[in-house]
PDB file of N, H, CA, C and O in Angstrom:
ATOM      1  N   UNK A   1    -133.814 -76.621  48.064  1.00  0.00           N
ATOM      2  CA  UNK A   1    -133.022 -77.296  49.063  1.00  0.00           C
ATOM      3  C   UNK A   1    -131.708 -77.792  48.463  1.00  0.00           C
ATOM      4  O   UNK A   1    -130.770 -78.018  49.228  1.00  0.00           O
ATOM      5  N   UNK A   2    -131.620 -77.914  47.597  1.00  0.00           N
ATOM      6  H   UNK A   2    -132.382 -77.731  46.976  1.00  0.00           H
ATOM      7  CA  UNK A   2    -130.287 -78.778  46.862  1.00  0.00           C
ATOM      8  C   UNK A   2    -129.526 -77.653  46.638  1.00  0.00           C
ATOM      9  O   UNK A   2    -128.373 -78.080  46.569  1.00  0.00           O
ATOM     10  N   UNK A   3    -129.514 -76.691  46.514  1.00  0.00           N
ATOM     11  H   UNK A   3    -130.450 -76.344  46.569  1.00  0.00           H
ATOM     12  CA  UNK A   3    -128.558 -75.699  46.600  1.00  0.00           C
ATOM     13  C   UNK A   3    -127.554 -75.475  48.095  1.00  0.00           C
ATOM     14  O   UNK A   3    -126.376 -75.142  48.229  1.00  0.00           O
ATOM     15  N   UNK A   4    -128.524 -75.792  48.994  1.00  0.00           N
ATOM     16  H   UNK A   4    -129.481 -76.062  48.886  1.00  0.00           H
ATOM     17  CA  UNK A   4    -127.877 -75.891  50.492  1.00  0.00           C
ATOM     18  C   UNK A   4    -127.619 -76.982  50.935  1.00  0.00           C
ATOM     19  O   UNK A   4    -127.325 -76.962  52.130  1.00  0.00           O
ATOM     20  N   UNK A   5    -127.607 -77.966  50.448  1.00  0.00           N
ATOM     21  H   UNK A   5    -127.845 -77.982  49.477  1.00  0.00           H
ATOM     22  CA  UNK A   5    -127.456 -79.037  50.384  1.00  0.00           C
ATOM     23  C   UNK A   5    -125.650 -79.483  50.664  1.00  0.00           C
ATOM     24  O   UNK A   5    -124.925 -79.237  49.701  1.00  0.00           O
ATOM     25  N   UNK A   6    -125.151 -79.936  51.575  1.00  0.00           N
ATOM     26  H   UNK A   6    -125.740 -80.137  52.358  1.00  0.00           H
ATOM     27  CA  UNK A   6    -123.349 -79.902  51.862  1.00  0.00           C
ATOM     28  C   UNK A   6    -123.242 -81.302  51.615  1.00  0.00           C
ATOM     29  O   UNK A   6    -122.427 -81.627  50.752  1.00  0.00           O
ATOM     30  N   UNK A   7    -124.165 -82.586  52.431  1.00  0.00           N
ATOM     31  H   UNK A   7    -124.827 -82.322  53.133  1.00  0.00           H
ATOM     32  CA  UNK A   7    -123.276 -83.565  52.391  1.00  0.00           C
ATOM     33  C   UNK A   7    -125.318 -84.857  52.106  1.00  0.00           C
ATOM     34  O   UNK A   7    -126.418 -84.470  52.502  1.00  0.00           O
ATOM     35  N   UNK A   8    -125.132 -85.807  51.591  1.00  0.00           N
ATOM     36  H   UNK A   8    -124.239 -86.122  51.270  1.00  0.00           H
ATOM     37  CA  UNK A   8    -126.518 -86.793  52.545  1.00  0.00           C
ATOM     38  C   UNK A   8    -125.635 -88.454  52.635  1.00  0.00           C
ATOM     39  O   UNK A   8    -124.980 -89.013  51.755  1.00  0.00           O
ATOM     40  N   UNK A   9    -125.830 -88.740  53.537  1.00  0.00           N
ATOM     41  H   UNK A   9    -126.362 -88.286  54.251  1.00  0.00           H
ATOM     42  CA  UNK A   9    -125.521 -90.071  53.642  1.00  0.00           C
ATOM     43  C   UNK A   9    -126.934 -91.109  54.538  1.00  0.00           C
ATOM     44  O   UNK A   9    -127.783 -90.955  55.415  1.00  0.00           O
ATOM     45  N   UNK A  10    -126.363 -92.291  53.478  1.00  0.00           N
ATOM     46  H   UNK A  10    -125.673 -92.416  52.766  1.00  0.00           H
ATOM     47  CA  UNK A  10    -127.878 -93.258  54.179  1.00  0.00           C
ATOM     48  C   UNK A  10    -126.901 -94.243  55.735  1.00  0.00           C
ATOM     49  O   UNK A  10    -125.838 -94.864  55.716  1.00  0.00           O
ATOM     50  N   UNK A  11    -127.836 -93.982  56.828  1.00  0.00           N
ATOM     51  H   UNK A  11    -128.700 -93.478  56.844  1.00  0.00           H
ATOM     52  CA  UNK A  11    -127.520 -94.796  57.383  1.00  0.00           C
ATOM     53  C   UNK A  11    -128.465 -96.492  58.045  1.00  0.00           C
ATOM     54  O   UNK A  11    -129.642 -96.842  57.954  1.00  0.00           O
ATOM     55  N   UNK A  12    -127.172 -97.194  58.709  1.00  0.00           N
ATOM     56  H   UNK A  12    -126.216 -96.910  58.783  1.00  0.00           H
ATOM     57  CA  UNK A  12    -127.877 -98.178  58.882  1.00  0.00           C
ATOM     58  C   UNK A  12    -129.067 -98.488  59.672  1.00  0.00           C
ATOM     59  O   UNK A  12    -129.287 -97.700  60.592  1.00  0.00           O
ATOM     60  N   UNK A  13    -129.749 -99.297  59.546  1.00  0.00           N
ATOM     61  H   UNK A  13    -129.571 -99.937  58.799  1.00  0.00           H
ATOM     62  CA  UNK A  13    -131.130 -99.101  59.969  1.00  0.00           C
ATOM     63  C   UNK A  13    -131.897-100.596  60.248  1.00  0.00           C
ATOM     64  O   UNK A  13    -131.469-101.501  59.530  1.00  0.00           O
ATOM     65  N   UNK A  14    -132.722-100.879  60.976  1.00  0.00           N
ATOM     66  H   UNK A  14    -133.069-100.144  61.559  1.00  0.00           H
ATOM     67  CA  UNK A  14    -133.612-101.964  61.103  1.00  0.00           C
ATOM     68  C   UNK A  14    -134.615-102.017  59.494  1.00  0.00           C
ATOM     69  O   UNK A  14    -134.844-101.089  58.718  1.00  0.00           O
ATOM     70  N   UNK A  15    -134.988-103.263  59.430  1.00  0.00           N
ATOM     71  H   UNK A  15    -134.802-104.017  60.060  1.00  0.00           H
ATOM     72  CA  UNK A  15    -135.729-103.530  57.865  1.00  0.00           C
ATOM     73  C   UNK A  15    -136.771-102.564  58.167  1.00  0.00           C
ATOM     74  O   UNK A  15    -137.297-102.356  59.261  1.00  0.00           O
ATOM     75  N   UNK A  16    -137.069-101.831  56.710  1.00  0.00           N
ATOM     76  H   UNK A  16    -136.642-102.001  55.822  1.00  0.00           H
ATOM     77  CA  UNK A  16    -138.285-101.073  56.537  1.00  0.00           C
ATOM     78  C   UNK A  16    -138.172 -99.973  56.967  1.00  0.00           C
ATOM     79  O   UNK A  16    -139.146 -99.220  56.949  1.00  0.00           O
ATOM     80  N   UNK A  17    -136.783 -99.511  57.547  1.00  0.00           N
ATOM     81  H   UNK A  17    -135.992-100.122  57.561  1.00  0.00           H
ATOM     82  CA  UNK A  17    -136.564 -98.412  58.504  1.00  0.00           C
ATOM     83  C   UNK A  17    -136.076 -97.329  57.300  1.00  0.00           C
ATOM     84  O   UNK A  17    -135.579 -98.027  56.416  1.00  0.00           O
ATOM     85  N   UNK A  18    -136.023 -96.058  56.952  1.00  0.00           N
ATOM     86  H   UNK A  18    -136.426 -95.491  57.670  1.00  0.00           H
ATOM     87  CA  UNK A  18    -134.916 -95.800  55.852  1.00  0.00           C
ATOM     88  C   UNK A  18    -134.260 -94.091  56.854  1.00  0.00           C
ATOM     89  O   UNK A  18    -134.819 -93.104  57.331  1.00  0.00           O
ATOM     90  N   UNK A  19    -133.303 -94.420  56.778  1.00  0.00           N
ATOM     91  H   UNK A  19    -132.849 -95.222  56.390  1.00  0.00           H
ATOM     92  CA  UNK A  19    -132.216 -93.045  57.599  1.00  0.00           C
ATOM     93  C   UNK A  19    -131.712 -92.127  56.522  1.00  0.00           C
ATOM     94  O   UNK A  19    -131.623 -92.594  55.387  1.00  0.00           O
ATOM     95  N   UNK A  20    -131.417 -91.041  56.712  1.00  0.00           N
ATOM     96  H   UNK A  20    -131.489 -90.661  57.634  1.00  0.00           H
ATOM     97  CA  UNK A  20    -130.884 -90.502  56.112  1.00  0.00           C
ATOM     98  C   UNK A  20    -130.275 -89.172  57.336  1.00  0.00           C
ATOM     99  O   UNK A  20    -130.866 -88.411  58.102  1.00  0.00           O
ATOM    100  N   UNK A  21    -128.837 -89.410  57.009  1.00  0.00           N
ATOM    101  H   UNK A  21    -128.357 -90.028  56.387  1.00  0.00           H
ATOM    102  CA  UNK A  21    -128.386 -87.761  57.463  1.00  0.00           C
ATOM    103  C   UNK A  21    -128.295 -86.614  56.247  1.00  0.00           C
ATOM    104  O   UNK A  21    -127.844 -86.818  55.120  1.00  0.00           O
ATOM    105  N   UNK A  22    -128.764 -85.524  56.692  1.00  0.00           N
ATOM    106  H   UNK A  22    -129.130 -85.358  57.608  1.00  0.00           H
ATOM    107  CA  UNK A  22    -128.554 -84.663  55.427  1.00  0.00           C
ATOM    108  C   UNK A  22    -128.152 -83.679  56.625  1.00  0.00           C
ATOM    109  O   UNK A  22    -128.463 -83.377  57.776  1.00  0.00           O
ATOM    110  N   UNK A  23    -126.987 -83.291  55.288  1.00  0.00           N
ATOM    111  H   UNK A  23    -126.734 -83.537  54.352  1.00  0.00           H
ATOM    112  CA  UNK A  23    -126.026 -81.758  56.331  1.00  0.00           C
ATOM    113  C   UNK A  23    -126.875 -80.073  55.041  1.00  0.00           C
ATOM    114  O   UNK A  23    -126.585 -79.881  53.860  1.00  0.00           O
ATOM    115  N   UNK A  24    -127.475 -79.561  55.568  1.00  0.00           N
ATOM    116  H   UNK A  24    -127.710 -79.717  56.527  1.00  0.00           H
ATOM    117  CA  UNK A  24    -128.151 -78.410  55.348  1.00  0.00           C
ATOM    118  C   UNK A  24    -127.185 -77.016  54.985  1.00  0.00           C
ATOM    119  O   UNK A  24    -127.069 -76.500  53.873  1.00  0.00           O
ATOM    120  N   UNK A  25    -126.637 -76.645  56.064  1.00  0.00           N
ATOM    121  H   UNK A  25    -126.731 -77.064  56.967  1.00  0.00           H
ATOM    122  CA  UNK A  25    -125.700 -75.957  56.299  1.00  0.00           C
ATOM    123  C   UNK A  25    -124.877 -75.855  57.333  1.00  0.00           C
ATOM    124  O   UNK A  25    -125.217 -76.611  58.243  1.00  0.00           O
ATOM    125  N   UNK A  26    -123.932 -75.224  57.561  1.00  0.00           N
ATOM    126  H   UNK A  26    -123.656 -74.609  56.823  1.00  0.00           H
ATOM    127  CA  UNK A  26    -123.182 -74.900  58.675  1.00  0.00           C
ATOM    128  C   UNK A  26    -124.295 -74.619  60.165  1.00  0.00           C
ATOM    129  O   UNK A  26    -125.373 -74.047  60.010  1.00  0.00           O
ATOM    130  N   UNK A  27    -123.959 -74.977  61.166  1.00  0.00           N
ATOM    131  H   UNK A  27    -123.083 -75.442  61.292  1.00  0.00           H
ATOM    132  CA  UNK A  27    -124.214 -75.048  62.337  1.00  0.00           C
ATOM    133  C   UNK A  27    -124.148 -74.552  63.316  1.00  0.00           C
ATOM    134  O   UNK A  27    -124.038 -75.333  64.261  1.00  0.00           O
ATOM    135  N   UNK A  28    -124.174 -73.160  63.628  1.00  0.00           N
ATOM    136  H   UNK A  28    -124.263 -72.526  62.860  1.00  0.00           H
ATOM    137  CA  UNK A  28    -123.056 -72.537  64.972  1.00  0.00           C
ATOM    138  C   UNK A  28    -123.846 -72.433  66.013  1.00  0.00           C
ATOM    139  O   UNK A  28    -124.987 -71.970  66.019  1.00  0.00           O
ATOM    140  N   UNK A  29    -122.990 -73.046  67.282  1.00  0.00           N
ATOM    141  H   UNK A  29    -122.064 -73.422  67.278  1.00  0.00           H
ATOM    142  CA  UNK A  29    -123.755 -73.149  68.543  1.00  0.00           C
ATOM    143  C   UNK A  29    -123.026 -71.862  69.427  1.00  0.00           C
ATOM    144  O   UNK A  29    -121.968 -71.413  68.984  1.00  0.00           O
ATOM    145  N   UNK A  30    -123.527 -71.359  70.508  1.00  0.00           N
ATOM    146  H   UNK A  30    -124.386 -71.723  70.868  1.00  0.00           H
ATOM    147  CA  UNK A  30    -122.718 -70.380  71.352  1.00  0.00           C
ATOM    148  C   UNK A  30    -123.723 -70.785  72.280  1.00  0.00           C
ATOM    149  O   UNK A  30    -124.926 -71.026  72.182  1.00  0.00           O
ATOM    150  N   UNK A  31    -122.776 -70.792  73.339  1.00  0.00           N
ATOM    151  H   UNK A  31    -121.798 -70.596  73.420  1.00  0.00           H
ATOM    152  CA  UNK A  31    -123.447 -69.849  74.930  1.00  0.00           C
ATOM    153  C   UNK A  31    -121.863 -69.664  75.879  1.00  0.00           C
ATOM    154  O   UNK A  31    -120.681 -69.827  75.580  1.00  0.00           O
ATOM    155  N   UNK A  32    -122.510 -69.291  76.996  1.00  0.00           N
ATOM    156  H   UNK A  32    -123.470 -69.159  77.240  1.00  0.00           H
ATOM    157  CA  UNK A  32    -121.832 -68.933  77.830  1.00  0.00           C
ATOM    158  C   UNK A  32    -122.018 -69.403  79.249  1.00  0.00           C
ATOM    159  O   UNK A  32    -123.082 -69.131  79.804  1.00  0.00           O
ATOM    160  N   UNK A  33    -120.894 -70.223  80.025  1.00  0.00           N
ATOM    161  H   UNK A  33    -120.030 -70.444  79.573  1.00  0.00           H
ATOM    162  CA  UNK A  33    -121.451 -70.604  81.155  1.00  0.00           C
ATOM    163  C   UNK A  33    -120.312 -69.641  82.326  1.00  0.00           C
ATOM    164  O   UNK A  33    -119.115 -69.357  82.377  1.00  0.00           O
ATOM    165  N   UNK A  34    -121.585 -69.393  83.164  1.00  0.00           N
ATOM    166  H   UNK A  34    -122.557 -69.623  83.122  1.00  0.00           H
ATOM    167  CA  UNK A  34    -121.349 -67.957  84.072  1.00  0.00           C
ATOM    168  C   UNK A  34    -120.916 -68.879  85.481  1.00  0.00           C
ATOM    169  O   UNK A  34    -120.482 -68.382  86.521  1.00  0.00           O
ATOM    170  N   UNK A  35    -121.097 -70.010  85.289  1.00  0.00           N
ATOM    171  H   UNK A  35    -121.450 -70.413  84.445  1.00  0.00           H
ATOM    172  CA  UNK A  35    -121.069 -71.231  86.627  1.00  0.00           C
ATOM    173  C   UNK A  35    -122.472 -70.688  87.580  1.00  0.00           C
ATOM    174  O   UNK A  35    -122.325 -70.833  88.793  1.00  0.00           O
ATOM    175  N   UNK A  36    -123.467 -70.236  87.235  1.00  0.00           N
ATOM    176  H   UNK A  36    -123.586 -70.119  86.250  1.00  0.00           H
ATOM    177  CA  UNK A  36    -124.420 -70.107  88.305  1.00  0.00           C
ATOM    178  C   UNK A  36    -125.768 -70.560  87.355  1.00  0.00           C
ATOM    179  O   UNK A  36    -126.013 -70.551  86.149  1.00  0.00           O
ATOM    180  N   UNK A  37    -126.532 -70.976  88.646  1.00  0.00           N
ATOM    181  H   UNK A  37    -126.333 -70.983  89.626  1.00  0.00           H
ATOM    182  CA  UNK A  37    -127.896 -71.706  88.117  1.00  0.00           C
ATOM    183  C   UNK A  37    -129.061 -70.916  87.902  1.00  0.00           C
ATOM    184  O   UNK A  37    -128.784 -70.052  88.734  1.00  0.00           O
ATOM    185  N   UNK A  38    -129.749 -70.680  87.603  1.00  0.00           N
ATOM    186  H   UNK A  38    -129.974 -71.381  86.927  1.00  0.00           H
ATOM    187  CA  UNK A  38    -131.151 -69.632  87.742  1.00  0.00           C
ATOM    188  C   UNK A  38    -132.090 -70.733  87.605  1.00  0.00           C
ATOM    189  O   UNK A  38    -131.915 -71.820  87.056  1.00  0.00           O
ATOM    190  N   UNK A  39    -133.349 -70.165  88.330  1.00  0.00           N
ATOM    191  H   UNK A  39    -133.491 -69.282  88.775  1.00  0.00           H
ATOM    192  CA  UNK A  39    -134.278 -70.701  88.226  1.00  0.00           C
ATOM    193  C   UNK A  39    -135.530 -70.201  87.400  1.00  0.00           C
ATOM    194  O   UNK A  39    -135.261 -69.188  86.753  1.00  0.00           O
ATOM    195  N   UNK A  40    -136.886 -70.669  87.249  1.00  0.00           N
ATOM    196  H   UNK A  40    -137.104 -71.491  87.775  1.00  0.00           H
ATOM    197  CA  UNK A  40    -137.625 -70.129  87.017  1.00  0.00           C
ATOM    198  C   UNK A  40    -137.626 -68.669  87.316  1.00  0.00           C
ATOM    199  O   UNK A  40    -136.704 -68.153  87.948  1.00  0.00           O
ATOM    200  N   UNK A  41    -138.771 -67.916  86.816  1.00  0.00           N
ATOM    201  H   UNK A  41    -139.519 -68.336  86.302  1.00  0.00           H
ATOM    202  CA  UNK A  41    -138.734 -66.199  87.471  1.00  0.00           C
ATOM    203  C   UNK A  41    -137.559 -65.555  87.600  1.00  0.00           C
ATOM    204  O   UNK A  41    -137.655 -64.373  87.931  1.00  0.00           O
ATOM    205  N   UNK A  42    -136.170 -66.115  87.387  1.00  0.00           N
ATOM    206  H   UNK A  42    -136.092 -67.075  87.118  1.00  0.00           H
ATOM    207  CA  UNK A  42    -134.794 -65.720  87.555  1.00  0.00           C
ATOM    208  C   UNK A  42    -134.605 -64.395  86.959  1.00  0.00           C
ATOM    209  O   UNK A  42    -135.779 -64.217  86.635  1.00  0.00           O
ATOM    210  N   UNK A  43    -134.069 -63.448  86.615  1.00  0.00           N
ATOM    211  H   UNK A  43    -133.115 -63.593  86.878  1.00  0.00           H
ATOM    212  CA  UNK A  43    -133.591 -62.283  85.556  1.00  0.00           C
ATOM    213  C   UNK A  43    -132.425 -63.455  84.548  1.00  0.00           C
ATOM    214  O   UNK A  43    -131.348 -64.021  84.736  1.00  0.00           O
ATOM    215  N   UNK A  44    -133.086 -63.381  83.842  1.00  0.00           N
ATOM    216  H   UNK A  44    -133.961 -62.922  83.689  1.00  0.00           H
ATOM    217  CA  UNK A  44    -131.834 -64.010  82.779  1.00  0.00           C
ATOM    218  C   UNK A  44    -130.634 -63.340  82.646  1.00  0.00           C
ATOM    219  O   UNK A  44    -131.202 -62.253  82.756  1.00  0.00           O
ATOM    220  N   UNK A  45    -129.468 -63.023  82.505  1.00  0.00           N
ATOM    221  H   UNK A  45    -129.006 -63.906  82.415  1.00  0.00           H
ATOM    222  CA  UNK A  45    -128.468 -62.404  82.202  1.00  0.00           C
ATOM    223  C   UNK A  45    -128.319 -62.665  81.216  1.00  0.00           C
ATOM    224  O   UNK A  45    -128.742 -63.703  80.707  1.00  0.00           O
ATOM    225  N   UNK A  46    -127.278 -61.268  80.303  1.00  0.00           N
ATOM    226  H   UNK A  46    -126.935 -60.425  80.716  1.00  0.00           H
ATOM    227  CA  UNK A  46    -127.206 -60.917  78.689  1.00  0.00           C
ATOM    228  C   UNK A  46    -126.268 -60.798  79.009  1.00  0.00           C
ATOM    229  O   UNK A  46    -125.901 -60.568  80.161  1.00  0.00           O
ATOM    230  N   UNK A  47    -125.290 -60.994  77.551  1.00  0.00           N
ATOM    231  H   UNK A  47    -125.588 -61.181  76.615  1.00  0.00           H
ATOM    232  CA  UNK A  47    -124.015 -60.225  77.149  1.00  0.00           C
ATOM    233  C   UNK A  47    -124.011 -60.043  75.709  1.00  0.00           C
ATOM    234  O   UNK A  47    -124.688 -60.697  74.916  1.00  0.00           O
ATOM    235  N   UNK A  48    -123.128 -59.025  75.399  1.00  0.00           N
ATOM    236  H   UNK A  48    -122.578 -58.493  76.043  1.00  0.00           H
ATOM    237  CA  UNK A  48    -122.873 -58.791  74.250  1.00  0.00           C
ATOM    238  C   UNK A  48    -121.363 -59.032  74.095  1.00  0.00           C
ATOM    239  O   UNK A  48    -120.397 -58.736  74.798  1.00  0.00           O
ATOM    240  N   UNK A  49    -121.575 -59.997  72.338  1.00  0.00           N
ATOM    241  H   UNK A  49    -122.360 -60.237  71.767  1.00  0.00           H
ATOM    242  CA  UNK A  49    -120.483 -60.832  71.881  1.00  0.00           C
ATOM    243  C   UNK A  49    -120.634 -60.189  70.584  1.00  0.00           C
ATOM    244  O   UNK A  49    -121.455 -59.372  70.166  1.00  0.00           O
ATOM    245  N   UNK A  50    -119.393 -60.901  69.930  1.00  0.00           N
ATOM    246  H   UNK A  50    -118.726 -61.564  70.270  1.00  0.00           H
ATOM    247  CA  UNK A  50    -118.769 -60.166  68.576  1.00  0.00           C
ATOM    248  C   UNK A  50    -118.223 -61.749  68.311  1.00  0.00           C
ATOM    249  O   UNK A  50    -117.641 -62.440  69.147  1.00  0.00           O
ATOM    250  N   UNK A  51    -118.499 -62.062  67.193  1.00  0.00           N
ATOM    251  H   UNK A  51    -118.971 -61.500  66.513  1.00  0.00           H
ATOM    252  CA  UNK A  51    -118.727 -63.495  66.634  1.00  0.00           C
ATOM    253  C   UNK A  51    -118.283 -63.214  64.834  1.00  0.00           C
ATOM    254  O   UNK A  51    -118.932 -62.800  63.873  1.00  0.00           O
ATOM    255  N   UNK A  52    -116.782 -63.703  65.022  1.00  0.00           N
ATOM    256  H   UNK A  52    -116.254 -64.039  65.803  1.00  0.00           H
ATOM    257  CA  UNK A  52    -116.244 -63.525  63.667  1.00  0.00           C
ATOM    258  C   UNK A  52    -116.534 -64.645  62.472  1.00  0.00           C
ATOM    259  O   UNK A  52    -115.890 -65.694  62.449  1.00  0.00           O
ATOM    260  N   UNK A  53    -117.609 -64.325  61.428  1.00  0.00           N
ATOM    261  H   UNK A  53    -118.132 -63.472  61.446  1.00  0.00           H
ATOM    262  CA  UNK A  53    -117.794 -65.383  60.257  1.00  0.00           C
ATOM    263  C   UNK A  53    -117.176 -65.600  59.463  1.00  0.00           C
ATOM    264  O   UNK A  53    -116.406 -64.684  59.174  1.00  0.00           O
ATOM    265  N   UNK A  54    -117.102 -66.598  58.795  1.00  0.00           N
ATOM    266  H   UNK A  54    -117.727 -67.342  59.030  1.00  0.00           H
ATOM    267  CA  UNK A  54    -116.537 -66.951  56.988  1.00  0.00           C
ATOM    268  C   UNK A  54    -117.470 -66.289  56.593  1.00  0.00           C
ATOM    269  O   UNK A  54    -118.666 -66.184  56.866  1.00  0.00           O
ATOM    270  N   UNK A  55    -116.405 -65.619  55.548  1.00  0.00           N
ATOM    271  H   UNK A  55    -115.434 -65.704  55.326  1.00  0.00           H
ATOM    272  CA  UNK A  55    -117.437 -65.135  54.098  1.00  0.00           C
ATOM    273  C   UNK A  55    -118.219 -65.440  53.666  1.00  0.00           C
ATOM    274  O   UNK A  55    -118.106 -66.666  53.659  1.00  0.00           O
ATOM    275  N   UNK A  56    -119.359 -65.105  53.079  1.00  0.00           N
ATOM    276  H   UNK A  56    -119.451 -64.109  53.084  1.00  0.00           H
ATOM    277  CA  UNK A  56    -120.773 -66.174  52.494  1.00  0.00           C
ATOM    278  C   UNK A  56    -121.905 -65.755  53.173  1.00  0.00           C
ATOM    279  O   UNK A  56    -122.072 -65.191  54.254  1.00  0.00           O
ATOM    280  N   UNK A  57    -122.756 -66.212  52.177  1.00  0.00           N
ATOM    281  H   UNK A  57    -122.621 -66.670  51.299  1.00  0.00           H
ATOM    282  CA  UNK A  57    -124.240 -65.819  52.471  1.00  0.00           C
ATOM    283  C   UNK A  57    -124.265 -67.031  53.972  1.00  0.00           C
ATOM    284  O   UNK A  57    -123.811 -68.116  54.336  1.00  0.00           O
ATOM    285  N   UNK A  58    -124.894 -66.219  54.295  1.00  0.00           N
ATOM    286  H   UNK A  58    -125.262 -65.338  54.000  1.00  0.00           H
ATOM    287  CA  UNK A  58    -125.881 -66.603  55.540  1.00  0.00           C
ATOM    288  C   UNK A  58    -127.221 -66.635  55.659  1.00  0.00           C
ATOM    289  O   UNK A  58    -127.708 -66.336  56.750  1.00  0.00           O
ATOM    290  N   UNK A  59    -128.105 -67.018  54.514  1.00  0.00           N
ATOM    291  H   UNK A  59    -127.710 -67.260  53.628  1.00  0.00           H
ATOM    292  CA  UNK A  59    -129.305 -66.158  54.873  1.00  0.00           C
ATOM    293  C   UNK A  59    -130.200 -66.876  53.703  1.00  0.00           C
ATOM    294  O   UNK A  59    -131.370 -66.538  53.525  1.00  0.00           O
TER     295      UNK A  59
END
């Protein structure tokens, strides 16, 4: 783990409590909003995207 390891900071906390943020790695979120709702049983809709990275292991 300490190799992937980016950032840890302690945060504040109630007594006896102990926090910690630890940053792991990079984070990437995606979606896509089509403005329509689906429901259960819906057909989900797909697309295909092309998602440009920084250099570096990923993996």
């Amino acid at each position: 783990m300490r190799d992937r390891l980016l950032t840890a900071a302690r945060l504040d906390a109630d007594p006896g409590m102990h926090v910690h943020r630890l940053t792991l790695c990079p984070l990437w979120v995606f979606w896509r909003d089509d403005g329509r709702r689906y429901l259960a049983g819906d057909v989900e809709p797909t697309v295909a995207a092309v998602l440009p990275l920084l250099d570096g292991g990923y993996g």
